[in-house]
C-alpha positions in Angstrom: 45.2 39.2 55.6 43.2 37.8 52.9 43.3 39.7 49.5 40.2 39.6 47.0 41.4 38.8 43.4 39.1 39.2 40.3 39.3 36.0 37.8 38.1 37.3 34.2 36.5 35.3 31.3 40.1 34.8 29.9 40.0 34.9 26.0 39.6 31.4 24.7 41.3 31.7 21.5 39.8 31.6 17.7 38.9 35.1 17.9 36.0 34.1 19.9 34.5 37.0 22.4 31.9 35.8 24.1 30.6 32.4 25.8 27.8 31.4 27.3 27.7 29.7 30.9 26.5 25.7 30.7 27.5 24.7 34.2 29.4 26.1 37.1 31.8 24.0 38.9 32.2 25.5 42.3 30.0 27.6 44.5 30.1 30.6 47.0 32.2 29.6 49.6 33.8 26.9 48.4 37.6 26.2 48.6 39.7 25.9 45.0 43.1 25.1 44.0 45.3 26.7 41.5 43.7 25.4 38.1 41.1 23.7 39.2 37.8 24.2 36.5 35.4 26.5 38.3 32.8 26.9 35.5 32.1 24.7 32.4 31.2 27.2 29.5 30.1 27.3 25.9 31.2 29.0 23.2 30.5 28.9 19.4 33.3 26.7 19.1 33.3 23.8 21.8 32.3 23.1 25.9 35.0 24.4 27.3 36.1 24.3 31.3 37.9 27.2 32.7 40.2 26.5 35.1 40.7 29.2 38.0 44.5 30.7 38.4 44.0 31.7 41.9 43.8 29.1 45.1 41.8 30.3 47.5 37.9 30.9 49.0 35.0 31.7 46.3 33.8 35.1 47.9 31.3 35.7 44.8 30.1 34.7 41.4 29.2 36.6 38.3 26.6 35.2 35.7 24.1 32.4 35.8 23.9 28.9 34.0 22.6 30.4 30.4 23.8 33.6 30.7 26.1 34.8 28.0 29.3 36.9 29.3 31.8 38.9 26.8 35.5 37.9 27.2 37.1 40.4 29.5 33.6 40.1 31.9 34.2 39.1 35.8 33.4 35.4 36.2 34.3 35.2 40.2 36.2 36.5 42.9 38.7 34.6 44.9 40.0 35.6 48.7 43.3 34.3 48.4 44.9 33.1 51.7 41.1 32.8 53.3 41.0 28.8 53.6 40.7 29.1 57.4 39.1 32.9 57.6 36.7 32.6 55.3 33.7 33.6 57.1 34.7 37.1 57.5 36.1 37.2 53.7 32.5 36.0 52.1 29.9 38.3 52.3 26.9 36.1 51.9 26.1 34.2 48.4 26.4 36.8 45.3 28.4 39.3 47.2 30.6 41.3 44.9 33.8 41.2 46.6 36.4 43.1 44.4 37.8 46.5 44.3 35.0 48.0 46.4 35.7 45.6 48.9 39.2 46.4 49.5 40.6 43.7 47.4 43.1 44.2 45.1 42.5 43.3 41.1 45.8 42.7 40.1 47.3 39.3 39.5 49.3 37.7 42.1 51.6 35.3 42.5 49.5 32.7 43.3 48.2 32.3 39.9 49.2 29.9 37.5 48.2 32.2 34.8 46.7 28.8 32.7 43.2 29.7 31.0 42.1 26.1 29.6 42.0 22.9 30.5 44.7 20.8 28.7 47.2 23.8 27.9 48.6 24.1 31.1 49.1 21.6 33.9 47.1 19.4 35.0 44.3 19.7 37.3 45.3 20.0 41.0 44.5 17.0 43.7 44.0 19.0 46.3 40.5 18.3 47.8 37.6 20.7 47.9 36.2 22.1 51.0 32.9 23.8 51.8 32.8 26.9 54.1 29.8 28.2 54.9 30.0 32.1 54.3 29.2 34.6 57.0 25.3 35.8 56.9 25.4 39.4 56.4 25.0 41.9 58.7 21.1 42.4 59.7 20.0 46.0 59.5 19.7 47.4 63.3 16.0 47.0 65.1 14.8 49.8 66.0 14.5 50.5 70.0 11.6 49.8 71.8 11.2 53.9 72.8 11.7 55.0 69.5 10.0 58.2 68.8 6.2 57.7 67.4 5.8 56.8 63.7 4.6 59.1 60.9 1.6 58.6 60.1 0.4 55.9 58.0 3.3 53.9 59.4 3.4 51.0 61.6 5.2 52.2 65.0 8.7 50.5 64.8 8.6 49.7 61.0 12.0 50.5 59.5 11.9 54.6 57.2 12.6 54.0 54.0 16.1 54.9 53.1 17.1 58.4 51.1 17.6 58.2 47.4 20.9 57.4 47.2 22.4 60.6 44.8 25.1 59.8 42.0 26.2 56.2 41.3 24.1 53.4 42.9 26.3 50.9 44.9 26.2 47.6 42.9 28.8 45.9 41.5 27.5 42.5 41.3 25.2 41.6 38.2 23.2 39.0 39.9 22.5 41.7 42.5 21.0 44.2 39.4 18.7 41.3 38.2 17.4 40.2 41.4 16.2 43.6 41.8 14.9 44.0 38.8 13.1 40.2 38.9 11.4 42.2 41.7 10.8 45.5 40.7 13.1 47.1 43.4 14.6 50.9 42.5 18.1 50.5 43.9 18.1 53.8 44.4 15.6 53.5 47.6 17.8 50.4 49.0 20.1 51.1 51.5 23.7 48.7 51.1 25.0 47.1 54.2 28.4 46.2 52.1 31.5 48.3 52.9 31.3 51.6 52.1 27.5 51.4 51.4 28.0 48.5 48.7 24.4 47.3 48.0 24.1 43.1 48.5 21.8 40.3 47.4 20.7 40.2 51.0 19.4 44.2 51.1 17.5 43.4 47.9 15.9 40.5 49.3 15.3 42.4 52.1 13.7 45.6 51.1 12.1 43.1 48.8 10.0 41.5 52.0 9.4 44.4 53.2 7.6 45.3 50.1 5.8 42.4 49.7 3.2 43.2 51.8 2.2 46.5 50.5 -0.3 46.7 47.8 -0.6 50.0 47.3 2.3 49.9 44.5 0.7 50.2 41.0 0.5 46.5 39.0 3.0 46.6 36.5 1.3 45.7 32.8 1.5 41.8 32.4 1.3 41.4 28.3 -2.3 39.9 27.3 -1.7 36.2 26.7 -1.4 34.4 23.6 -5.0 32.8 22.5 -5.0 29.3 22.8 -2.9 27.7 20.1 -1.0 30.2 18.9 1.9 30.2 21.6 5.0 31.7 19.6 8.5 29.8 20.9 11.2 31.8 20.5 14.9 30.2 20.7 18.0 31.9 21.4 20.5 31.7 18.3 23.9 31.6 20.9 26.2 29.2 21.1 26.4 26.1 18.3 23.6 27.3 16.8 24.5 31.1 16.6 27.8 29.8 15.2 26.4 27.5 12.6 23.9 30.3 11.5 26.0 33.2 11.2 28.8 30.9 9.1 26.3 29.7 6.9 24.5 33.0 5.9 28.7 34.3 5.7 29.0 31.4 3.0 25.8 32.4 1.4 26.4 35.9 1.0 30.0 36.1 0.2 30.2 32.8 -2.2 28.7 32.6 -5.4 28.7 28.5 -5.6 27.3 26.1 -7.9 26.4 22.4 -6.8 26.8 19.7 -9.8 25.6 15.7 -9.0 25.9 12.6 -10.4 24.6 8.9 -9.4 26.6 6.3 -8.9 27.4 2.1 -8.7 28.7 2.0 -5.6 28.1 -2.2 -5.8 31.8 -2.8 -6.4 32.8 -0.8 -3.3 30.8 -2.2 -0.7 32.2 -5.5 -1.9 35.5 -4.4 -1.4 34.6 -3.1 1.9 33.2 -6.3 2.9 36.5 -8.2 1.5 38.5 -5.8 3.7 36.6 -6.3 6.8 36.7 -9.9 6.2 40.4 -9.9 6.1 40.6 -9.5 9.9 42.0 -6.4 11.9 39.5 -3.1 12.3 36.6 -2.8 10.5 36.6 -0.2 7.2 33.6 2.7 8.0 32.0 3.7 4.1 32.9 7.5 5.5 36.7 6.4 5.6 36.4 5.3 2.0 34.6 7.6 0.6 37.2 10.1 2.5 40.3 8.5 0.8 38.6 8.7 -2.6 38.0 12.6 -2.0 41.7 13.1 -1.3 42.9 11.3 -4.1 40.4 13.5 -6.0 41.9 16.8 -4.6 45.5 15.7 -5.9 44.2 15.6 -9.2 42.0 18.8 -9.3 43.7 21.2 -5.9 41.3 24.1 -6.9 39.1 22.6 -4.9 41.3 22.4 -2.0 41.4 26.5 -1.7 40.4 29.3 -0.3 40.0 33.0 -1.3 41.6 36.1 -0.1 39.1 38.8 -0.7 41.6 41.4 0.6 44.6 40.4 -1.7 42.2 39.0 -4.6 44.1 35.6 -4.9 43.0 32.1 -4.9 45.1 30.4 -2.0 45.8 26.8 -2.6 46.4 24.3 0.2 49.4 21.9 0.1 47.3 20.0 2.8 43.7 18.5 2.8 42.1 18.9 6.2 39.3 17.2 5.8 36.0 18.3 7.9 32.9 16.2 8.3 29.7 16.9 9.2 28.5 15.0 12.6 25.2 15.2 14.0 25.7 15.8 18.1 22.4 16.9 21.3 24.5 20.1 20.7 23.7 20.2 16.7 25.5 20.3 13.4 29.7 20.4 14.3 32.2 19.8 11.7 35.6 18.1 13.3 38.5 17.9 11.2 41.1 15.2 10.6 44.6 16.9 10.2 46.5 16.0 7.4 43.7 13.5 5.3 46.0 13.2 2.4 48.4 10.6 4.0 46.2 8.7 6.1 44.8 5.1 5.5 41.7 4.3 5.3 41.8 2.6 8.6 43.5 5.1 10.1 40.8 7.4 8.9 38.4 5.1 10.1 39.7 5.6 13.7 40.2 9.2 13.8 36.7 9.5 12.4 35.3 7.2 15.3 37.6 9.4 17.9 36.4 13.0 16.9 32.8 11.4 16.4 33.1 10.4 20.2 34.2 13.5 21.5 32.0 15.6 19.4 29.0 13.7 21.5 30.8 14.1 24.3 30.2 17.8 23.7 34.5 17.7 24.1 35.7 19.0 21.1 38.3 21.8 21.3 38.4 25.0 19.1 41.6 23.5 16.9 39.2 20.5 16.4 36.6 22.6 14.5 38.8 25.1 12.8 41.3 24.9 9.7 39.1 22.4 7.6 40.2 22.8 3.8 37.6 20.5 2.1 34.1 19.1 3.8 33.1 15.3 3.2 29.0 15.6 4.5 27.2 12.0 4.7 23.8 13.0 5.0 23.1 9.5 3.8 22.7 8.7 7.4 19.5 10.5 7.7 17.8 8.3 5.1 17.9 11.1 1.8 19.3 10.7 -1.1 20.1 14.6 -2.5 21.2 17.8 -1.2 22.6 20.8 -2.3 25.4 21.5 0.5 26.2 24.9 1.6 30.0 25.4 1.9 31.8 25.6 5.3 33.2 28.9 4.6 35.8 29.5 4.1 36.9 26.6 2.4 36.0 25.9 -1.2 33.6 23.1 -1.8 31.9 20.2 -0.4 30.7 16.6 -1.3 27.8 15.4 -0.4 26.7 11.6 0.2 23.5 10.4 0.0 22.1 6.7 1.3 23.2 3.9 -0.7 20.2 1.7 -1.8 19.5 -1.1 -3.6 18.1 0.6 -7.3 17.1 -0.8 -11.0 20.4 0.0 -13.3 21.9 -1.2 -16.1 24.7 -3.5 -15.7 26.3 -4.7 -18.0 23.5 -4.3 -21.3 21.1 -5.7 -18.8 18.9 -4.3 -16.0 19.8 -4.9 -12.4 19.4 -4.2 -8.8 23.1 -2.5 -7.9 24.1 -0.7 -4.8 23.5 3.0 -5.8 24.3 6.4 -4.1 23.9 9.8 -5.7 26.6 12.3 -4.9 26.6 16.2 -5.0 29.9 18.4 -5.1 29.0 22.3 -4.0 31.7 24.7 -5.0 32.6 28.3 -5.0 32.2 29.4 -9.0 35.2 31.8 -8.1 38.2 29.1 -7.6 37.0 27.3 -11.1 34.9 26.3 -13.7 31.7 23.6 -14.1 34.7 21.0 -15.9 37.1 21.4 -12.8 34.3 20.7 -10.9 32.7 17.8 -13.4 36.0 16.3 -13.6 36.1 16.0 -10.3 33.2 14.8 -9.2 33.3 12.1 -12.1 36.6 10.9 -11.1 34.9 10.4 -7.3 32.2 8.5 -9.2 34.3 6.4 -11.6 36.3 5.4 -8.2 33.3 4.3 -6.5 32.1 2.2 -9.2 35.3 0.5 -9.8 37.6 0.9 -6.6 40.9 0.0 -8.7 40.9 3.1 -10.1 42.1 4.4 -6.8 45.0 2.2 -7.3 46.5 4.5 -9.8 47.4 7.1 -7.4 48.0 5.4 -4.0 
């Protein structure tokens, strides 16, 4: 006999507690396979696909694509052992076939007990089929010499069912919108589930059969917006909600300070050119200017810190992770490159073009946006010159990079046109002073505008 299992949001890790559904994967009735992804979800992290731990027949689905479940929440039920009987284990598309149903809610065996794809193994082979669930149960006709109709009703037209006193039968979500989508009091529908369980098809149902009376009061539509004056109102969930409550964090807990200086950067693009010219893969500015900042941190590692609020102590890092900011359809995401401090620059160059790739891929994992130390943000690619960063709490600081453009500057006692890029360093007051921070961001300038300083420290 088939038993019902319950597969949970499983908690993705990163603290993270809720995630919002972006695409699912398998329907109602549909046969999966130990691991297999069921439902592509989003959280403030990364696109993530959940991978089901149960083999078996999809008997229901909880949530819709946009809908945002907490960890913990029901995301489907499986009939495990229903491949070949799993018309009388589906109740019809949306039926909420768990505990109520007879099913059983622990775990079983056949689990793998994997929650994400890539930390466990790999995704099964086995082939998907599609059963076609059983159509409910229609609600009995009523005979032909039934007793004659109260009046004001049609003769054979179906009473209205009883109130339903205590709890109303409903355990599937989708079933509770759909009724309220269509203004129908659960508390008049009568469930053909087991035990009286209310199911999509008894809403839809004593939906029709409301349809054609008008007697039921309008309910108040709002008065529409006068022409021009439509008001958009966008959800802040997923990247964005992320991205918004970090950077109000970093404004409200860090007192920073942002210093800039402009900059020759003539010298370097030749000596990116000479390096690209050499043969073997090509040198990306970001690289450069990434291997400059980490020489930089070696020299001045307050910058490459964090504070403890709790214990009141300035925690510096033996290791530079270096984040960068990279514009993706899915918005502002900052990737980091483990371990920048003993990376080339073409080795940077590749990582940077990897994590660039999967960040528009909308692949990146949660370890690929967490445990940056220092932020390198190239805003130079959207044609500015100047910013004043905020800082990817809870790191430290952050250097910005404008465009690098041909300017007037004097070279040499005489005016010039020279390659020139300003640069801005945010920092959190708190982990040093304005010369820390100066000395810094002049030691990133002076290796721009003559690349052999670098040299010295490599």
């Amino acid at each position: 006999m088939a038993r019902v299992l319950e597969f949970k949001l499983p908690d993705l890790g990163e603290g993270l507690t809720e995630a919002e559904i972006v695409r699912w994967l398998v329907s109602v009735g549909d046969v999966v396979a130990i691991d297999q992804p069921v439902v592509e979800v989003e959280t403030a992290k990364a696109m993530v696909e959940v991978p089901c731990p149960y083999g078996g027949v999809v008997t229901a689905r909880f949530g819709e694509e946009g809908e945002e479940l907490p960890v913990g929440a029901p995301l489907l039920t499986v009939a495990v052992g229903a491949e070949e009987e799993a018309p009388a284990a589906t109740g019809g598309a949306g039926t909420a076939a768990g505990p109520a149903a007879g099913g059983s809610p622990e775990p079983a065996d056949e689990g793998s007990g994997n929650v994400l794809v890539g930390y466990g193994t790999s995704t099964s082979t086995a082939r998907r089929r599609r059963v076609r669930p059983a159509a409910p149960s229609a609600p009995v006709a009523p005979r032909a010499a039934a007793t004659a109709a109260p009046a004001g009703q049609a003769p054979g037209a179906q009473a209205p069912a009883a109130p339903v006193e205590g709890p109303v039968p409903v355990i599937s979500p989708l079933v509770r919108k759909l009724a309220r989508e269509r203004g129908i009091d659960l508390r008049q529908v009568r469930g053909s589930g087991p035990d009286g369980l209310i199911l999509r098809v008894d809403v839809e149902h004593a939906s029709t059969a409301q349809a054609p009376e008008e007697t039921a009061p309008a309910r108040a539509v709002p008065a529409a917006a006068p022409a021009g004056a439509a008001v958009e109102r966008v959800p802040l969930r997923g990247v964005r909600g992320a991205v918004a409550d970090k950077l109000t964090r970093s404004r409200r807990e860090i007192p920073d300070a942002t210093c800039w200086v402009d900059a020759d950067a003539t010298e370097l693009m030749a000596a990116r050119a000479a390096m690209n010219a050499a043969g073997g893969p090509k040198i990306s500015v970001l690289a450069l200017f990434a291997r400059i900042c980490t020489a930089a941190l070696a020299r001045h590692p307050e910058l490459n810190s964090r504070v403890d609020l709790e214990a009141r102590e300035i925690v510096r890092l033996p290791e530079v992770h270096l984040g960068f900011a990279a514009q993706t359809d899915r918005g502002l995401v900052v990737p980091v490159v483990r371990d920048a401090q003993g990376r080339s620059a073409e080795d940077l160059t590749a990582e940077f073009a990897r994590l660039t790739e999967v960040a528009r891929a909308g692949a990146l994992t949660p370890a690929d946006l967490t445990g940056g130390t220092f932020t390198l943000n190239n805003y130079g690619v959207f044609g500015v010159d100047g910013s004043t960063p905020i800082i990817n709490h809870p790191e430290a600081a952050m250097l910005g990079v404008g465009r690098i453009i041909p300017k007037p500057w004097v070279h040499g006692g005489e005016l010039a046109v020279r390659q020139v890029v300003q640069l801005s360093l945010t920092f959190d007051h708190r982990v040093c002073d304005g010369g820390t921070a100066g000395g810094f961001l002049r030691y990133v300038a002076d290796c721009v505008e003559q690349p052999a300083v670098l040299l010295r420290t490599l």
